[in-house]
N, C-alpha and C positions, 0 to 999 in steps of 0.2 A: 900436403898430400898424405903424410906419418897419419894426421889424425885423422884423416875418413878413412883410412884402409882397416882401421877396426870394426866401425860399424859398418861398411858395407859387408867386412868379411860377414859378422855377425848375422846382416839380412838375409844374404846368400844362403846360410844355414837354413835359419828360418826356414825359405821358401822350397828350399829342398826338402825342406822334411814336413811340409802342406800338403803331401801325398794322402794324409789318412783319410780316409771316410769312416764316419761310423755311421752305423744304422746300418737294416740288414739289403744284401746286395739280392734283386729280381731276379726269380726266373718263372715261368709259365707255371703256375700251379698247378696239381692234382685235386681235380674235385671232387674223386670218389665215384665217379658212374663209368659203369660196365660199357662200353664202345663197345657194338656189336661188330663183327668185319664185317657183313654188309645191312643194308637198308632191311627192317624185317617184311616191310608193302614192297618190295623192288621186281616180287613176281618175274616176268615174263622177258624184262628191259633187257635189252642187247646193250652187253658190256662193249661192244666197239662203236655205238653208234656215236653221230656227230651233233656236238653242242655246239652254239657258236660263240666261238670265244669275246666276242665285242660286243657289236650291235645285234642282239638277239632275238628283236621284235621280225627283224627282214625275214625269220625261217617263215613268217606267216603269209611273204609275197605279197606282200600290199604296199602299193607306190603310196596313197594315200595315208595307212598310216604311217610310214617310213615319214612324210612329210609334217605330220602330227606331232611325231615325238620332238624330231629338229626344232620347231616350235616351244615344245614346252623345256629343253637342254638351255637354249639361245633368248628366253622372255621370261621363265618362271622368277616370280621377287624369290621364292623362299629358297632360289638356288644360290641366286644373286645375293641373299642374305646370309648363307652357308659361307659361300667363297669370301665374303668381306669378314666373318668371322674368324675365317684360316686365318686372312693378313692381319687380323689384332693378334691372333698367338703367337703370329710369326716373329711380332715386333715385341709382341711382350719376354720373347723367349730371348731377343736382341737385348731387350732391357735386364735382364737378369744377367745373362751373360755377361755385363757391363761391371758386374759388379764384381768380378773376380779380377779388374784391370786396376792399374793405380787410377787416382783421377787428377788433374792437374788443373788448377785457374788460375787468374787474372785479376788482381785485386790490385787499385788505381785509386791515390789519395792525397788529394789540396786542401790544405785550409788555412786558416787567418785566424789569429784570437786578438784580442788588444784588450788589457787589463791594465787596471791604476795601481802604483808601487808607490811607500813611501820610500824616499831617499835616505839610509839610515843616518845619515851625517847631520844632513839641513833639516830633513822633517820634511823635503819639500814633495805634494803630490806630483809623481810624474805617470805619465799614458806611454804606455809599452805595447808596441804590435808585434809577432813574431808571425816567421810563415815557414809552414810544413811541408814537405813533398815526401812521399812513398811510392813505390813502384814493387809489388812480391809477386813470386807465384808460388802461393802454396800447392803444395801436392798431400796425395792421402794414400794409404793400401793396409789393406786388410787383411793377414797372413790367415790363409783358410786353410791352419793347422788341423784342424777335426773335420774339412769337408762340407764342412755347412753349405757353403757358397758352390762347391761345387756340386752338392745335391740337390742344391734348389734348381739349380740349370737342368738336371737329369729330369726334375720333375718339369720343367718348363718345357724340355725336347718331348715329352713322352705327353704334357696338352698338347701340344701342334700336334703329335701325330694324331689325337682321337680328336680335334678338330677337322684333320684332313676326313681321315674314315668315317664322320659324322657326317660331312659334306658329300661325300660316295654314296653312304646310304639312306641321303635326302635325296638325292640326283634317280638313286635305283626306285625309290620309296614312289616320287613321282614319277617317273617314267612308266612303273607297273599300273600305277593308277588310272593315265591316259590310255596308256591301251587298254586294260581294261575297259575304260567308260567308252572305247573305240566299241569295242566289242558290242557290250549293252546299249549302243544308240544301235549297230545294224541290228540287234536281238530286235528293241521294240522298234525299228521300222520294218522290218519282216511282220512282228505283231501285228502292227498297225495294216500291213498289207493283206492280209489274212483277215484279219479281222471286217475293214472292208467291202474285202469281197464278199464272207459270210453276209455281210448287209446286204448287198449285190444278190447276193441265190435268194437269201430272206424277201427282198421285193419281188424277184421273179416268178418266187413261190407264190407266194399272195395275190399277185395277178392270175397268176394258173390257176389256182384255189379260188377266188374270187370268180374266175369265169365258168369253171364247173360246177359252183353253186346256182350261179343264174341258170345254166341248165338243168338244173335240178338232178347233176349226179352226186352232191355231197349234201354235208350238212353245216350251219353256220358255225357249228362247235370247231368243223375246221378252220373257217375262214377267223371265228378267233384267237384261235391258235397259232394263225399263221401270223396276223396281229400284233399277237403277243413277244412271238418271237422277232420279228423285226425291228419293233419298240426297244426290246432287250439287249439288240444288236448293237440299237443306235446308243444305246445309253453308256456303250463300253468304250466306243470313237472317244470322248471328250479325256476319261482317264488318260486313255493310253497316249493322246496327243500332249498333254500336262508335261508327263510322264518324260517324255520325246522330249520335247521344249527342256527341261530345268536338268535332264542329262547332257542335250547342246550348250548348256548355258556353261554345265560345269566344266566340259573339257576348254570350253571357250577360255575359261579364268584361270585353268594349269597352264595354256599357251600364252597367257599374259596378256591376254585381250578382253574385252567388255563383255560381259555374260550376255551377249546376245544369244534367241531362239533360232536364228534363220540356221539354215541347211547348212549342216557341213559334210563335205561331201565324203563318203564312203564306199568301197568297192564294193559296189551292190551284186555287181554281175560275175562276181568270182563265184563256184562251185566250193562248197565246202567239202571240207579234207580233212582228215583226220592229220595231225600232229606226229613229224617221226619220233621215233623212242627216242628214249632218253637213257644213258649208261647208267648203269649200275651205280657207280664211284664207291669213293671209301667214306661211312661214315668220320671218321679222322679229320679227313681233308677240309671235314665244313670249318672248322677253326682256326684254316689260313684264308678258308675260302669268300667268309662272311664282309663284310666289311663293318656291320653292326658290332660282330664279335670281338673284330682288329679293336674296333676303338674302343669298347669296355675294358680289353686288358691291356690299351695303352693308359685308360686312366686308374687301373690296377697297379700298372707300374709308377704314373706320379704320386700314386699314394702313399706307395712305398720307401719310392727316395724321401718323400716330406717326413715321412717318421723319422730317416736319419736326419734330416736341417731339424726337428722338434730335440732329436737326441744332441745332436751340436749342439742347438743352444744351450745348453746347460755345461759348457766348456767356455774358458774361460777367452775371449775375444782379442785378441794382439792388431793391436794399429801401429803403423808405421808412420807418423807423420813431418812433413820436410816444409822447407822455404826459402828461397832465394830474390834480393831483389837488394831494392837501393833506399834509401833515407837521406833526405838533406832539409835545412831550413832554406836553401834558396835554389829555385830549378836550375838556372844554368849550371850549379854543381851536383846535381843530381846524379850523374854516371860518372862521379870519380871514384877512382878505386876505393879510396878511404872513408865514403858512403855505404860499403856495399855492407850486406848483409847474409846471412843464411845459418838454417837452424836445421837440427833433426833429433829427430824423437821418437820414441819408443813406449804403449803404454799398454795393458791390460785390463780388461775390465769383465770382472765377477761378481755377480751378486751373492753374497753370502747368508741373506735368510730372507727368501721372497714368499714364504708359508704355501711353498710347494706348488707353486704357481707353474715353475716351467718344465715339472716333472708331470704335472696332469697335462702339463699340452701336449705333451711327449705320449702321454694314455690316450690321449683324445686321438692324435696322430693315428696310432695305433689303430684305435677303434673304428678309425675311417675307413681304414684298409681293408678292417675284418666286415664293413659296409661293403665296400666294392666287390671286395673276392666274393660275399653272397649274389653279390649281381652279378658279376662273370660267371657264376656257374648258372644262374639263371638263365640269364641272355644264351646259354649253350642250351640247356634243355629244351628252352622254347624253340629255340632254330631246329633240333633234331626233334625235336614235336613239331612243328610247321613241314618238314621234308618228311617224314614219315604219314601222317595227315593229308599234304597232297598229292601221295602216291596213291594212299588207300584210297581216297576220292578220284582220282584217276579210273582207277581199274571199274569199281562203282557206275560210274559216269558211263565210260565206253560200252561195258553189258546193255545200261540204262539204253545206249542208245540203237544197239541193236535192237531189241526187243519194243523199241519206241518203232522202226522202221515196219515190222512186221505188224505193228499193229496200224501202222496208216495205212498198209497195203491191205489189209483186212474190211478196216472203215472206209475207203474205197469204194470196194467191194460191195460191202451193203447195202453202201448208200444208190450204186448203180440200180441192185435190184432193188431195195424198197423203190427207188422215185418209178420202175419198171413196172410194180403190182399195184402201187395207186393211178398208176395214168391208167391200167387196164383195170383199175377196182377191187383188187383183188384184196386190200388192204386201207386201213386205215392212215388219217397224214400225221397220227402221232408217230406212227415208226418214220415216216420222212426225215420228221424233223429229229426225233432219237439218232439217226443215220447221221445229219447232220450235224449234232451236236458234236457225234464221235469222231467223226473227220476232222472237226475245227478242233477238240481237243487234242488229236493226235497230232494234227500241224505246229500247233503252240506248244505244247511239250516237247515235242522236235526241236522247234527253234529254242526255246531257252537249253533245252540238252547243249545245244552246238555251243551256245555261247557261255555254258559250264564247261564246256570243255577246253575252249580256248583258253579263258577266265581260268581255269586250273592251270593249264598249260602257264601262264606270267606267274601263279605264285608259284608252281614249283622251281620256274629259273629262279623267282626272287628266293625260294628259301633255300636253293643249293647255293646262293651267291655267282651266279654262272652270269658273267658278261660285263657287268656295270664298272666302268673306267670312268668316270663321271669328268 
């Protein structure tokens, strides 16, 4: 017992004084941009109004898309390919942590030789067999005097987390897409319903026109007019139905189903509503609030730790290594005490002139860092440029669609009287169909307004980060 109580006292030092890290310790960086305290588009928003903290698509009232999204959370590969990515980090980060433990094995050994010996006396050849047995268990530990081993773990915890926040804002990234593409299939089947019907007046007209020529109150120039425009009418169905088709196709394939074109179904008969506000908030907050943002300054931070395991290595490496076990030439003596064996050891290991090999890894390290930290400040401008951006378009939009309203109520209007002073003559059927044409423009710009403003509405949750628990 006298002689292992040195070296254990010895190890015990050691591993107490494994405390160091070098390389330099994280914390959130300064990137140098002015934070305004609030949003400079946030206009008009009511600072109390209500976001919704989780499922954010539901403030839209739609059972259907409510049903859409479950869909694409519960069947999309590329979420399903996210979430398998977290569990390699998780396990990778297991495996690195593995290595701050001793390790211990199992080494198991028989064998047989048989060699010819001459006899020194007679001269005479004799055949000699002998037989070996072993039984060890070596052990290993690696005193992580300079932190190496425990920096590399720091950097291994800090990929699992911008793995997780990668998977968050894959989950967010599609989610906004579905409902979007929600949105733009009811956009063009309104189109397509509109559109239609403009066929619909367009044949009606043609008949009318057609029959007041055979009466000889017009002239054929109308009747090819009207022609013309019917023809023109029909020629726009076939886009817009394309159109229709290969946007079902796509939401089909975010819900993990076969890009079929058949009908999916939408709340057709809901009234459109404009969107309650949205608070104010703190510009600040977008960079707890991102999840994009989370995971670039998580991988900020393994960058960081790896500079110090680049700085460790260049310190010199302390192994502990032991063994215990048994030797005999014949097994049933195998576990007698006077077989036994065990060893331990202590060694170091430096390179002393690698032509600066592990001091540029130590630069490179470095230089990765000064890589990411440009991308963290990036990844922050774009998000406060995408949330200032969809506010401006906001505000934009809503005017747009005021004044989109006043103008249908106008083409209306016209179109009442013009079709009123050609049935009584009073008028040519170029102004009809000018009438027409105004009303079907103000209809179609109406609807895609609506579905800009929805379609703004998901990017601006997506760029404040508001909801997505993926």
């Amino acid at each position: 017992m006298n002689r292992l109580a040195a070296p254990v006292i010895w190890i015990l030092c050691l591993t107490m004084a494994g405390c160091m890290s070098l390389g330099p310790q994280y914390q959130r960086p300064e990137i140098g941009i002015d934070v305004p305290d609030a949003y400079k588009d946030s206009g008009r928003l009511q600072a109390r109004a209500f976001i919704p903290p989780g499922k954010w698509w539901e403030e839209f009232d739609d059972t259907h898309l409510n049903r859409v999204v479950a869909h694409v959370i519960d069947n999309n590969p590329d979420i399903e390919k996210a979430a398998a990515k977290v569990m390699e980090t998780r396990f990778l980060l297991r495996q690195t942590r593995a290595g701050q433990l001793p390790t211990l094995n199992f080494n198991a050994n028989a064998s047989r030789q048989e060699q010819s010996v001459v006899e020194p006396f007679s001269g005479e050849n004799l055949t000699v067999k002998t037989d070996s047995f072993s039984l060890t268990l070596p052990a290993s530990f690696e005193i992580d005097l300079w932190g190496r081993l425990s920096r590399a773990s720091e950097a291994a915890r800090a990929d699992l987390m911008a793995a997780e926040e990668n998977r968050k804002t894959i989950v967010q990234s599609l989610i906004a897409e579905a409902v979007s593409q929600y949105f733009n299939i009811q956009s063009l089947e309104a189109r397509l319903r509109i559109s239609r019907q403009l066929t619909q007046t367009h044949r009606e007209s043609l008949g009318l026109v057609e029959a007041r020529y055979e009466q000889g109150l017009t002239s054929i120039l109308d009747v090819r007019q009207a022609r013309r425009s019917l023809a023109q009418s029909e020629a726009q169905l076939p886009t817009l139905i394309q159109a229709l088709g290969k946007a079902r196709q796509a939401l089909a394939v975010l819900q993990g189903k076969y890009p079929a074109r058949k009908t999916i179904q939408t709340n057709r008969d809901s009234r459109f509503k404009l969107p309650a506000p949205i608070p104010e908030g703190l510009p600040s907050d977008l960079l707890n609030r991102r999840p994009d943002i989370r995971a670039v300054e998580a991988s900020l931070e393994a960058a960081c730790a790896r500079v110090g395991v680049a700085k460790a290595n260049r310190f010199p490496q302390i192994n502990l290594t032991g063994s215990f076990g048994y030797t005999s030439d014949a097994l049933s003596a195998l576990f007698d005490p006077e077989n036994q064996l065990w060893q331990i050891a202590a060694g170091a290991f430096q390179p002393l002139l690698d032509g600066g090999k592990r001091k540029a890894a130590q630069q490179a390290a470095q230089a990765r860092y000064e890589q990411q930290l440009a991308a963290y400040a990036k990844t922050v401008l774009d998000a406060f440029a995408a949330v200032e951006g969809a506010l401006l378009t906001r505000h934009q939009q809503l005017e747009r669609y005021e004044r989109l309203m006043v103008f249908l109520n106008e083409a209306e209007a016209t179109l009442e009287i013009a079709i009123e002073r050609y049935q009584r003559g009073l008028t040519d059927y170029l102004n009809v169909l000018d009438a027409q044409m105004a009303k079907f423009q103000a209809e179609l710009s109406l609807v895609e307004t609506r579905n800009s403003i929805y379609t703004n509405r998901v990017g601006l949750y997506r760029a404040l980060g508001g909801g997505w628990e993926g």
